[in-house]
NULUMTI-494264 format. One line per 8 residues: for each residue x, y, z of N, C-alpha, C. Coordinates in nm, 4 decimals, always signed. Layout:
<pts>
X/Y/Z/X/Y/Z/X/Y/Z | ...
</pts>
This chain:
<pts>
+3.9828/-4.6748/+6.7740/+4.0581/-4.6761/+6.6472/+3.9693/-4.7231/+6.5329 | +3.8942/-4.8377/+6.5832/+3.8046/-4.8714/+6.4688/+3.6820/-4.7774/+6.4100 | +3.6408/-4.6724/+6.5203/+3.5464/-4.5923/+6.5334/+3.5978/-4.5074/+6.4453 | +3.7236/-4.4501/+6.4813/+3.7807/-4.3208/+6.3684/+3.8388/-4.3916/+6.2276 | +3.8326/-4.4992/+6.1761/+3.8566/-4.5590/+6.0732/+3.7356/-4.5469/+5.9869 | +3.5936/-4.6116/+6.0322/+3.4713/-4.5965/+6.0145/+3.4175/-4.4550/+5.9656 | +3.4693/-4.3515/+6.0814/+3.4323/-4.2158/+6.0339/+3.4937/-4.1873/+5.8905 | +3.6148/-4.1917/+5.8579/+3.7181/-4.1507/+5.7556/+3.6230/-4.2312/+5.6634
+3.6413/-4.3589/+5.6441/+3.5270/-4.3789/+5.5192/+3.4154/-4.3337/+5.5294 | +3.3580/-4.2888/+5.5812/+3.1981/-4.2259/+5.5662/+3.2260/-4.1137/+5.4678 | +3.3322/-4.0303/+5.5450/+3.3999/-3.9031/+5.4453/+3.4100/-3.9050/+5.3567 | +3.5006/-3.9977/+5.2852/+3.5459/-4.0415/+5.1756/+3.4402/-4.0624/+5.0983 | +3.3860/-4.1398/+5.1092/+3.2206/-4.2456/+5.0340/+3.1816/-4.0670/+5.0117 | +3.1257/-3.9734/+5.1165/+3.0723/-3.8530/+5.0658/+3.0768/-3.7711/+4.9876 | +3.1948/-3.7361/+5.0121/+3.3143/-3.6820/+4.9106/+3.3250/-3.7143/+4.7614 | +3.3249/-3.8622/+4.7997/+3.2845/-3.8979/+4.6280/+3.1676/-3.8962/+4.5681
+3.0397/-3.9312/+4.6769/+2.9419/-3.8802/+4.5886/+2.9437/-3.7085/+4.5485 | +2.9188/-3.6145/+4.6297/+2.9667/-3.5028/+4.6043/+3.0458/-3.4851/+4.4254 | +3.1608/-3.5098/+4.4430/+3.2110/-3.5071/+4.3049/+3.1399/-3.5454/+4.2039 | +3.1160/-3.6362/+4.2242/+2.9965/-3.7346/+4.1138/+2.9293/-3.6238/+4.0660 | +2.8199/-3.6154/+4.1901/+2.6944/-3.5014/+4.1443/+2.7363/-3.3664/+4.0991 | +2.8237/-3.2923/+4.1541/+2.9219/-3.1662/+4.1093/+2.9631/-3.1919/+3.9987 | +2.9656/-3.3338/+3.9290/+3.0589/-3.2995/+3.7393/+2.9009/-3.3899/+3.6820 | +2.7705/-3.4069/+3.7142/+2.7143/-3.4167/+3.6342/+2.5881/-3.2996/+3.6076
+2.6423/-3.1942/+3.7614/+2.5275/-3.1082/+3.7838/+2.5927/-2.9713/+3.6882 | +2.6947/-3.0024/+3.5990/+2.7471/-2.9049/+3.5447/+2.7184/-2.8949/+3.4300 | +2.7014/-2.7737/+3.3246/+2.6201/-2.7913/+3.2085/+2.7304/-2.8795/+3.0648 | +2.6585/-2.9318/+3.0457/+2.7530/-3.0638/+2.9016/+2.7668/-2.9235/+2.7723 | +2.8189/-2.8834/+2.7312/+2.7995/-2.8361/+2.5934/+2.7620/-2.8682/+2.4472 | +2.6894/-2.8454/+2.4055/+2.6347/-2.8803/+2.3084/+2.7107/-2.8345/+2.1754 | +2.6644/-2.9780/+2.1278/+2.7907/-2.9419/+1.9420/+2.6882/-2.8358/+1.8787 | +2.7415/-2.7408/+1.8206/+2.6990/-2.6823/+1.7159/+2.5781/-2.7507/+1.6142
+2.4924/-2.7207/+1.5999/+2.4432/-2.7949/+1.5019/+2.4452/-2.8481/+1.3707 | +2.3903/-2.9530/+1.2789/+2.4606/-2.9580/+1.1467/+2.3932/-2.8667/+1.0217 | +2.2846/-2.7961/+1.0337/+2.1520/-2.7796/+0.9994/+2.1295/-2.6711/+1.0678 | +2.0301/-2.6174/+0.9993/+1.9282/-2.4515/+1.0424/+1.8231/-2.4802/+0.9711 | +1.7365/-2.3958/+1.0181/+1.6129/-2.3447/+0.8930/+1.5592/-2.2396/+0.9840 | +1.5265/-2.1578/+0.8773/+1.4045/-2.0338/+0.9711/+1.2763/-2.0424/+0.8989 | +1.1975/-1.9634/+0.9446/+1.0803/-1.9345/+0.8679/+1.1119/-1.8216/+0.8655 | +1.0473/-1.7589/+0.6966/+1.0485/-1.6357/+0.6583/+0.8922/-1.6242/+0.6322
+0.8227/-1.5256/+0.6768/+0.7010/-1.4369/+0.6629/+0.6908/-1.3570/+0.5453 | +0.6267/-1.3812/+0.4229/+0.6161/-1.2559/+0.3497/+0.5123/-1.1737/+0.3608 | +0.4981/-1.0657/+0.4215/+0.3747/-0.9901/+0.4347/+0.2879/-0.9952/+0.3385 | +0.1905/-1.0311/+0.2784/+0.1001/-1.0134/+0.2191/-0.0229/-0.9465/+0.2598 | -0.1068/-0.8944/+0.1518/-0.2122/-0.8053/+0.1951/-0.3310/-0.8533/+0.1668 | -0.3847/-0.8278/+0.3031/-0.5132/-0.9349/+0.3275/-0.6302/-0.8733/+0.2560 | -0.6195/-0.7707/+0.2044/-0.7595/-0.7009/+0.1242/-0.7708/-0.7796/+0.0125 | -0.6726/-0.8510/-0.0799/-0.7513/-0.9302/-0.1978/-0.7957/-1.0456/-0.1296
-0.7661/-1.1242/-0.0056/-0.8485/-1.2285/+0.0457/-0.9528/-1.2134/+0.0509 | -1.0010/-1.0817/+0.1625/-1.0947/-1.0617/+0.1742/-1.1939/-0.9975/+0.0749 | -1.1370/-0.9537/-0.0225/-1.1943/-0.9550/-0.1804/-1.2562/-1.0698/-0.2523 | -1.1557/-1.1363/-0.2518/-1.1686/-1.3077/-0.2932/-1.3110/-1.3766/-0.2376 | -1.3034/-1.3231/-0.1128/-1.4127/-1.3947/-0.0392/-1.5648/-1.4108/-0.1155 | -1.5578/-1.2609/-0.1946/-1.6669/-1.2276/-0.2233/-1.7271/-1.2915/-0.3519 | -1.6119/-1.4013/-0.3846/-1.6231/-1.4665/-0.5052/-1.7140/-1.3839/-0.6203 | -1.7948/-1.4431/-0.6639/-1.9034/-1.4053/-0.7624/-1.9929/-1.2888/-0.7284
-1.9231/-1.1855/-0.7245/-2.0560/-1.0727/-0.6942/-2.1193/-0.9857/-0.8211 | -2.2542/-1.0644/-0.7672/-2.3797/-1.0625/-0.8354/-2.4206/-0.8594/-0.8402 | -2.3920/-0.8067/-0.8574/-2.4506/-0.6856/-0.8458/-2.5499/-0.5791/-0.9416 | -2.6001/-0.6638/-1.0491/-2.6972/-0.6177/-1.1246/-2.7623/-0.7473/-1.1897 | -2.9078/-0.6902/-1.1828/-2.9911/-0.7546/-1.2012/-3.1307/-0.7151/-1.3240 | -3.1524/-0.7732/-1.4535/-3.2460/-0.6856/-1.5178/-3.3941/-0.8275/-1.4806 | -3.4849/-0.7068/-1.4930/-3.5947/-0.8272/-1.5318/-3.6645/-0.7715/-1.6116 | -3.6989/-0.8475/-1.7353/-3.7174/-0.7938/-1.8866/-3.8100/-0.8937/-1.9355
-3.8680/-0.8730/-2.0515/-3.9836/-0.9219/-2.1651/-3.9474/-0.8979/-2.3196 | -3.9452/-1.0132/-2.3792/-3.9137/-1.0434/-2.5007/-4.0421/-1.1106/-2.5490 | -4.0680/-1.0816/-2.7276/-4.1539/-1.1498/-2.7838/-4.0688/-1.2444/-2.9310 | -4.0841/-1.3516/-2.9104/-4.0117/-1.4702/-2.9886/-4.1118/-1.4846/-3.1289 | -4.0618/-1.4678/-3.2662/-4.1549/-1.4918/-3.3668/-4.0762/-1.5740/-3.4401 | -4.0947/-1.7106/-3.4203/-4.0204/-1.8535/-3.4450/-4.0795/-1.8784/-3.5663 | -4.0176/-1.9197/-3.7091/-4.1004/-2.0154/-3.7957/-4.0105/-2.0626/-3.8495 | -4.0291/-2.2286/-3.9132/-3.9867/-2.3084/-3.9452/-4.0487/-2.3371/-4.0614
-3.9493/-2.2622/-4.1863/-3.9869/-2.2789/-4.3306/-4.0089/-2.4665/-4.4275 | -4.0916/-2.4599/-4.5010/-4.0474/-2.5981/-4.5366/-4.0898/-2.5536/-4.6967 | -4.0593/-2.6453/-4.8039/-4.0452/-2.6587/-4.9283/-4.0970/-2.7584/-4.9980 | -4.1843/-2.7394/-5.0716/-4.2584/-2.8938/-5.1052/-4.2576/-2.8368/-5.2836 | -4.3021/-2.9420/-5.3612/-4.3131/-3.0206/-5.4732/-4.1519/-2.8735/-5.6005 | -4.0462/-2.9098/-5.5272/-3.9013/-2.8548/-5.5952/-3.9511/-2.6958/-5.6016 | -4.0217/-2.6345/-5.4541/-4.0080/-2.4918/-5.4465/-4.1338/-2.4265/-5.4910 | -4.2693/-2.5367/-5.5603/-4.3512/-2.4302/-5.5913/-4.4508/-2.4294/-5.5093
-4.4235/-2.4674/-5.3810/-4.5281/-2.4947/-5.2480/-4.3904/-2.4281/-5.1014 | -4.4703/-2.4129/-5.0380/-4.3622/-2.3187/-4.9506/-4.5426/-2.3372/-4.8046 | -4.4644/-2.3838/-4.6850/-4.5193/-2.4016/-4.5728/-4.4484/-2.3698/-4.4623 | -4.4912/-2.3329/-4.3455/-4.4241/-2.2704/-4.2064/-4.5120/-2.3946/-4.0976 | -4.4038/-2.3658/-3.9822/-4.4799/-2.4106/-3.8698/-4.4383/-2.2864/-3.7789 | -4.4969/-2.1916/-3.7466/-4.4598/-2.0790/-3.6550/-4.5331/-2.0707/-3.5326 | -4.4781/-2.0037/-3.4311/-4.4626/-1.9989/-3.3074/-4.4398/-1.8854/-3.2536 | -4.5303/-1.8294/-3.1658/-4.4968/-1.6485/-3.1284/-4.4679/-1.6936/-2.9739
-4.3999/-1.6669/-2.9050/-4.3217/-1.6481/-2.7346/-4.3076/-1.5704/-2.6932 | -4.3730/-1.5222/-2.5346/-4.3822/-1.4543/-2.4662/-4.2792/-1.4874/-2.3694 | -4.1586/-1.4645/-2.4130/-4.0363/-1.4738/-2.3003/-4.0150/-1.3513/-2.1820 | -4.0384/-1.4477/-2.0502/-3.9679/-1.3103/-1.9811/-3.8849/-1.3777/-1.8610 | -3.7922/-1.3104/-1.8352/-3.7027/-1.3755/-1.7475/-3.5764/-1.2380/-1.6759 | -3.5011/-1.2777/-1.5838/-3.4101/-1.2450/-1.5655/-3.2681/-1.2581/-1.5758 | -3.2051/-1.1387/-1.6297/-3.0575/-1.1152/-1.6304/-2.9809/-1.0644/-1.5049 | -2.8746/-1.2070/-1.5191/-2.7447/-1.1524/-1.4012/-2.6495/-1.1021/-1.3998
-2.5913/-0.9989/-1.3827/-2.4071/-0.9722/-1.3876/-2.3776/-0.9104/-1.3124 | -2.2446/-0.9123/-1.3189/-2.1423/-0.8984/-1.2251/-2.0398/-0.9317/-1.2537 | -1.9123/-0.9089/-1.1280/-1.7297/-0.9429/-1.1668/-1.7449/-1.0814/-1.0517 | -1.6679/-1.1179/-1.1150/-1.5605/-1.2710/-1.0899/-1.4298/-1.1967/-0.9937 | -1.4803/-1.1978/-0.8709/-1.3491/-1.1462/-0.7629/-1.2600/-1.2545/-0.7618 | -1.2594/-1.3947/-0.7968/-1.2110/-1.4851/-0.7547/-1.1206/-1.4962/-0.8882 | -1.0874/-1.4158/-0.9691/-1.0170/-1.3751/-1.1025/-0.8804/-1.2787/-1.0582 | -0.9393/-1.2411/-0.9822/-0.8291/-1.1002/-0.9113/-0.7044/-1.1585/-0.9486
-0.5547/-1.0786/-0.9442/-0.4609/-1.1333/-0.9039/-0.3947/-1.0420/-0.8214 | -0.2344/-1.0409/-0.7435/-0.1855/-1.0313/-0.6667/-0.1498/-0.8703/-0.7285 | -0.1576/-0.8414/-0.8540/-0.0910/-0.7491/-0.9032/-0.2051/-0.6469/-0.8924 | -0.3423/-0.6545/-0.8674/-0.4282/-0.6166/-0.8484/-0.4771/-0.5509/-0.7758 | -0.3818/-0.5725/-0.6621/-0.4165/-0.4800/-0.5196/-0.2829/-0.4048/-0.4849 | -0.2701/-0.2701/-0.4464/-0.1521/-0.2433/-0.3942/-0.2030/-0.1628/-0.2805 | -0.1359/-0.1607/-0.1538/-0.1757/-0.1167/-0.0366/-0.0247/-0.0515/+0.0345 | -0.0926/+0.0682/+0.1104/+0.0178/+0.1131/+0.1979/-0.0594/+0.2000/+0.3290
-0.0459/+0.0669/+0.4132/-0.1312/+0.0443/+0.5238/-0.0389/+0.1764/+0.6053 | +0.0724/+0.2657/+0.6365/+0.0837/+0.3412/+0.7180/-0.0230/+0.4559/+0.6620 | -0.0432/+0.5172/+0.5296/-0.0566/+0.5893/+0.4647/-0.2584/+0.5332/+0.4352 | -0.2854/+0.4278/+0.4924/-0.3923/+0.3810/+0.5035/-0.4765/+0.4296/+0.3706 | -0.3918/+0.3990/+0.2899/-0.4443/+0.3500/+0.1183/-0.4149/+0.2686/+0.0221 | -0.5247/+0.2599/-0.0643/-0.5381/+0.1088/-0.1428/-0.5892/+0.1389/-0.3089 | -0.5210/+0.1026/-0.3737/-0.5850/+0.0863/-0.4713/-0.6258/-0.0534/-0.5294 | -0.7283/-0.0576/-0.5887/-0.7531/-0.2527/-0.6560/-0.8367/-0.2036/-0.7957
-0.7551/-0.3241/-0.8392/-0.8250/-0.2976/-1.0499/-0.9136/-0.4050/-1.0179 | -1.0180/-0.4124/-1.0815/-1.1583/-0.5003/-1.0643/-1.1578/-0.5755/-1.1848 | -1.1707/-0.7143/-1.2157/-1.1784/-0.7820/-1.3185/-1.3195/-0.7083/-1.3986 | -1.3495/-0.7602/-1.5409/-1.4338/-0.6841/-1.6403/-1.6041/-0.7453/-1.6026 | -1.6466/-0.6540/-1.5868/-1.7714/-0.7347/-1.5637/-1.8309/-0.7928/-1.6846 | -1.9424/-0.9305/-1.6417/-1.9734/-1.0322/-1.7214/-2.1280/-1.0509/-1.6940 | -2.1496/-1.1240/-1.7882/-2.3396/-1.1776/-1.7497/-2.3134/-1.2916/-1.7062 | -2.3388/-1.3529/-1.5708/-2.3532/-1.4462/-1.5573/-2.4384/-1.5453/-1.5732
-2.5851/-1.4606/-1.6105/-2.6883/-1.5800/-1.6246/-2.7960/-1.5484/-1.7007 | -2.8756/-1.6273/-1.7481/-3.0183/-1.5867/-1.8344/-3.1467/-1.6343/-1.7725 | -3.2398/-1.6202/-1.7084/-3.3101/-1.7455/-1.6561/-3.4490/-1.7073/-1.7001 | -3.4729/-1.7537/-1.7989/-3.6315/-1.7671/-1.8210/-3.7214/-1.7717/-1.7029 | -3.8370/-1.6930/-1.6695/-3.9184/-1.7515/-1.5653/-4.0240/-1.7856/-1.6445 | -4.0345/-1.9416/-1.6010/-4.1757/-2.0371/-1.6865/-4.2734/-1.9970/-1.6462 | -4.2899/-1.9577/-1.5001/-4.4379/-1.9261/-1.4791/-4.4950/-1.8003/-1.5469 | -4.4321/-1.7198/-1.5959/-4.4750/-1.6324/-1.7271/-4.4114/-1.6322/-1.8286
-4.3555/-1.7465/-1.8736/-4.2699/-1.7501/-2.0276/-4.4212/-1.8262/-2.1098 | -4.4832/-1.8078/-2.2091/-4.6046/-1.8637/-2.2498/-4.5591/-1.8546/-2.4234 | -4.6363/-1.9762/-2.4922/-4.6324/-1.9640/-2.6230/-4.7749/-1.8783/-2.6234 | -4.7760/-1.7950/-2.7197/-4.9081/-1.7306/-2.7287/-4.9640/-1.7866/-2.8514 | -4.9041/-1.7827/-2.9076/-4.9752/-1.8885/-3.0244/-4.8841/-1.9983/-3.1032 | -4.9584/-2.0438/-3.2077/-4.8471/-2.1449/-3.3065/-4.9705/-2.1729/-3.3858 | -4.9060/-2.2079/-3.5586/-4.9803/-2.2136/-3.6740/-4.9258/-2.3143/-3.7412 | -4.9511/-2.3750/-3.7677/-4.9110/-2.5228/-3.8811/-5.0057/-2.4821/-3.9866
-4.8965/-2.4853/-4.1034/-4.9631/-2.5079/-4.2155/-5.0175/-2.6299/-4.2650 | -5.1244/-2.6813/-4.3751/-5.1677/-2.8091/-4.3850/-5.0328/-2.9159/-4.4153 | -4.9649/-2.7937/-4.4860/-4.8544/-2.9560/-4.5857/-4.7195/-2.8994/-4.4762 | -4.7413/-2.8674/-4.3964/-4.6277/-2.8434/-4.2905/-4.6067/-2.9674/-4.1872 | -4.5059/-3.0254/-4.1596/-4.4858/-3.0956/-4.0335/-4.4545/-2.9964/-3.9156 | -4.5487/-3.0295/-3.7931/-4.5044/-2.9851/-3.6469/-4.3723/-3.0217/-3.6191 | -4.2808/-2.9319/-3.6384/-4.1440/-2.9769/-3.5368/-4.1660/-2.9838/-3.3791 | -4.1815/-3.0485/-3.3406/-4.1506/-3.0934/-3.1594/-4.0659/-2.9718/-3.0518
-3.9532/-2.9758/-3.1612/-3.8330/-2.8904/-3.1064/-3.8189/-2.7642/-3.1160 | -3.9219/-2.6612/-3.1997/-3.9642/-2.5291/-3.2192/-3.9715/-2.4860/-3.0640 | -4.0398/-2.4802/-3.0003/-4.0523/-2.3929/-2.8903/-3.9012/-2.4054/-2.7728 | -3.8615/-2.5062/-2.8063/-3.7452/-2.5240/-2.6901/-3.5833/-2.4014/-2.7654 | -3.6187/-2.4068/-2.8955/-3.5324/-2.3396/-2.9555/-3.6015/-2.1813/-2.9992 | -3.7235/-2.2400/-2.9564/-3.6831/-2.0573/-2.9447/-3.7021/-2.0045/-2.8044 | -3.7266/-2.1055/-2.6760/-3.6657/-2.0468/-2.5146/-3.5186/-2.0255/-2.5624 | -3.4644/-2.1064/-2.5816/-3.2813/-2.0872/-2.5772/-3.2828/-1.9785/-2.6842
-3.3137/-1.9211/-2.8192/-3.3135/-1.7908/-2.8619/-3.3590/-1.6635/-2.7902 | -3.4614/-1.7050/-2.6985/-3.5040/-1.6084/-2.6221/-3.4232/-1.5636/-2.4985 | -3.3203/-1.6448/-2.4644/-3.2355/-1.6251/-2.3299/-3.1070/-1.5377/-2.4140 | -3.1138/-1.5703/-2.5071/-2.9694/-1.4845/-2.5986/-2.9982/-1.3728/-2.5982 | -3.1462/-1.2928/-2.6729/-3.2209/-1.1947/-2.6904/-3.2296/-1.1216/-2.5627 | -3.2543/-1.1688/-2.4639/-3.2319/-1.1217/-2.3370/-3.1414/-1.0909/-2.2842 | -2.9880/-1.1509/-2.2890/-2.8866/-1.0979/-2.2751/-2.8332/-1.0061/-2.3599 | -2.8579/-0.9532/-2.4602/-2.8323/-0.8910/-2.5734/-2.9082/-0.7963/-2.5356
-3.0215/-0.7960/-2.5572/-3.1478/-0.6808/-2.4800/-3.0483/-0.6006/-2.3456 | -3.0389/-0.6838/-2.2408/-2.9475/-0.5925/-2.1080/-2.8338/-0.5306/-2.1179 | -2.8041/-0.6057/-2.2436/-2.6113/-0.5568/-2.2808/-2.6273/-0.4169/-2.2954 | -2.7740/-0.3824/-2.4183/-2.7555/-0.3167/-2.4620/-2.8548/-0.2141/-2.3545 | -2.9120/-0.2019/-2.2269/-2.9636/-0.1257/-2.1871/-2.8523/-0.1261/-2.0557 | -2.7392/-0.1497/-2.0585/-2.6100/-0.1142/-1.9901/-2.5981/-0.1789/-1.8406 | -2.6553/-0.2997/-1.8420/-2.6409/-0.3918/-1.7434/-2.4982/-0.3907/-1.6931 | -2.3822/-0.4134/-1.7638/-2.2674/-0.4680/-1.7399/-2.2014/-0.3163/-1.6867
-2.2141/-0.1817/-1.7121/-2.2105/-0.0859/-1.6803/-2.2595/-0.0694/-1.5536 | -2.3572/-0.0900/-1.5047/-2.4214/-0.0668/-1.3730/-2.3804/-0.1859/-1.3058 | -2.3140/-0.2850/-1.3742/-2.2799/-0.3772/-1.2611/-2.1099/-0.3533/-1.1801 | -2.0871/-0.2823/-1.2327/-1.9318/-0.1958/-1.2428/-1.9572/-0.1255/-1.1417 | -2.0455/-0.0113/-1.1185/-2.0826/+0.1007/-1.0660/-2.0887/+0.0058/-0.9047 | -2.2031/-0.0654/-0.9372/-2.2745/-0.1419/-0.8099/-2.1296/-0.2234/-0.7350 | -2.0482/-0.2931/-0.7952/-1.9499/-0.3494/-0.7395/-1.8398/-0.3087/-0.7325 | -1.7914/-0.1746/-0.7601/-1.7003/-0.1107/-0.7120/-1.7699/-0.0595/-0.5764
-1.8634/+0.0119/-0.5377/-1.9214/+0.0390/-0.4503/-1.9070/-0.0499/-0.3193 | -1.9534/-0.1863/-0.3389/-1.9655/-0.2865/-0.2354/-1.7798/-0.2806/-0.1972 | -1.6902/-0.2863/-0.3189/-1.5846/-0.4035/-0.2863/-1.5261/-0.2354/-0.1614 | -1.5649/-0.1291/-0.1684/-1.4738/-0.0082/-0.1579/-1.5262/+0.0173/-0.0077 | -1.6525/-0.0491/+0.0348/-1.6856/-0.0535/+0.1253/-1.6585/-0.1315/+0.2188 | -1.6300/-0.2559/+0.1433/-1.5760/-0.3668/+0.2295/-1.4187/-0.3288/+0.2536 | -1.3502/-0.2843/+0.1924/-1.1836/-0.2072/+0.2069/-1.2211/-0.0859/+0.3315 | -1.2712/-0.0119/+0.3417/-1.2820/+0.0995/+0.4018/-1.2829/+0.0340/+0.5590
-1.3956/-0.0810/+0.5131/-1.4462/-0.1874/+0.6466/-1.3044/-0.2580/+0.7799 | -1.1876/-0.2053/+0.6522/-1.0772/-0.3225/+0.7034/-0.9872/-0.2260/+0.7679 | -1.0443/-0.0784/+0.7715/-0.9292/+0.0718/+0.7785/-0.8465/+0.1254/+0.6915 | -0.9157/+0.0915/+0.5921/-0.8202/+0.2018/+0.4904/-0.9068/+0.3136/+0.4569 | -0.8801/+0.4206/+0.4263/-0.9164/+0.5613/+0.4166/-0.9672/+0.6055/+0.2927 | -0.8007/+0.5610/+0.2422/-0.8132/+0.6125/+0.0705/-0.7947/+0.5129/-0.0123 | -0.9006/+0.5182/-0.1210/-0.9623/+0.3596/-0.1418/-0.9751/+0.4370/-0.3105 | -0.9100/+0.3781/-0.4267/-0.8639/+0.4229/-0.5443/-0.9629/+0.2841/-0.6085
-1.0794/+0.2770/-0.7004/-1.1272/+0.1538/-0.7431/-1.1230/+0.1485/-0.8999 | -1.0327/+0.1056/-0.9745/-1.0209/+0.1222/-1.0849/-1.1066/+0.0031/-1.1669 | -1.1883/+0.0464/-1.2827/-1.2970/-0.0422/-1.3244/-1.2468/-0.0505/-1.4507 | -1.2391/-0.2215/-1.4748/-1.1718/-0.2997/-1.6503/-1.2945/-0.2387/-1.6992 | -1.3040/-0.2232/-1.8084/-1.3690/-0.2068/-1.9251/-1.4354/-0.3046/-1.9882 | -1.5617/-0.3888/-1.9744/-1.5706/-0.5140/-2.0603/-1.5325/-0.5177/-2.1794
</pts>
């Protein structure tokens, strides 16, 4: 009797664990949440990045020779004496230009990647630089008159006149023109590079 008493609680005790584990092995439902968010993707088109990349492209280059004829008038006893300090310069140096890709804007590129074509407007090309080269920039001569003072500062002002003259000089032998030509070329190559086909390169006008 005590034996089958013993059994019956064993049952029981089982039974209840059983239940236990059966209502916690069951799934809890979850409240609704209070809150969302998604992420939204806007496709954007990776050809002005990779435009961008190209920041500053340099694509024309002049190398040129200028002659500087500097003088520095002076005036002695109320105009009836008249003296120079002059200076002749053998400037030669190089001119840089090119477009500013890093100018672009978004409105700049339009693409229709099934149709695997692109058009992009190119900012205006610019000179970016003047650079005297010293190792052949030379004064060739200079003359002081007797009742003349040496200005110090004559030759440095006429390098910096001579870097103007030089950019002016390339403007006008169509630097900024060929730098158009040269960098539509590169940017249309680098597009073609990415799979587009038909590649439209429209060039600002400086």
């Amino acid at each position: 009797m005590l034996r089958a008493g013993f059994v019956l609680a064993a049952v029981l005790v089982a039974a209840a664990g059983f239940g236990v584990a059966y209502r916690w092995s069951k799934p809890v439902p979850l409240l609704p949440p209070l809150s969302s968010e998604q992420v939204v993707v806007k496709p954007t088109p990776n050809v002005i990045l990779a435009v961008r990349d190209l920041q500053r492209l340099e694509s024309a280059e002049l190398h040129m020779e200028r002659v500087m004829d500097v003088r520095n008038k002076e005036s002695h006893l109320f105009g009836l004496l008249t003296s120079e300090d002059a200076l002749l310069l053998v400037a030669t140096g190089d001119v840089v230009a090119g477009v500013d890709l890093a100018a672009m804007k978004e409105g700049d590129v339009e693409t229709d990647w099934k149709a695997r074509k692109v058009k992009i407007v190119l900012p205006p090309p610019k000179i970016f630089s003047t650079r005297l080269d010293n190792e052949h920039t030379y004064v060739y001569s200079r003359n002081v008159d007797l009742l003349a003072r040496r200005k110090e500062t004559l030759e440095s002002e006429a390098r910096t006149q001579a870097e103007k003259e030089l950019a002016k000089a390339a403007t006008d032998a169509g630097i900024l023109g060929r730098a158009n030509r040269n960098a539509s070329r590169t940017v249309e190559g680098l597009v073609r590079a990415l799979g587009y086909e038909h590649v439209e390169i429209v060039v600002t006008q400086p």
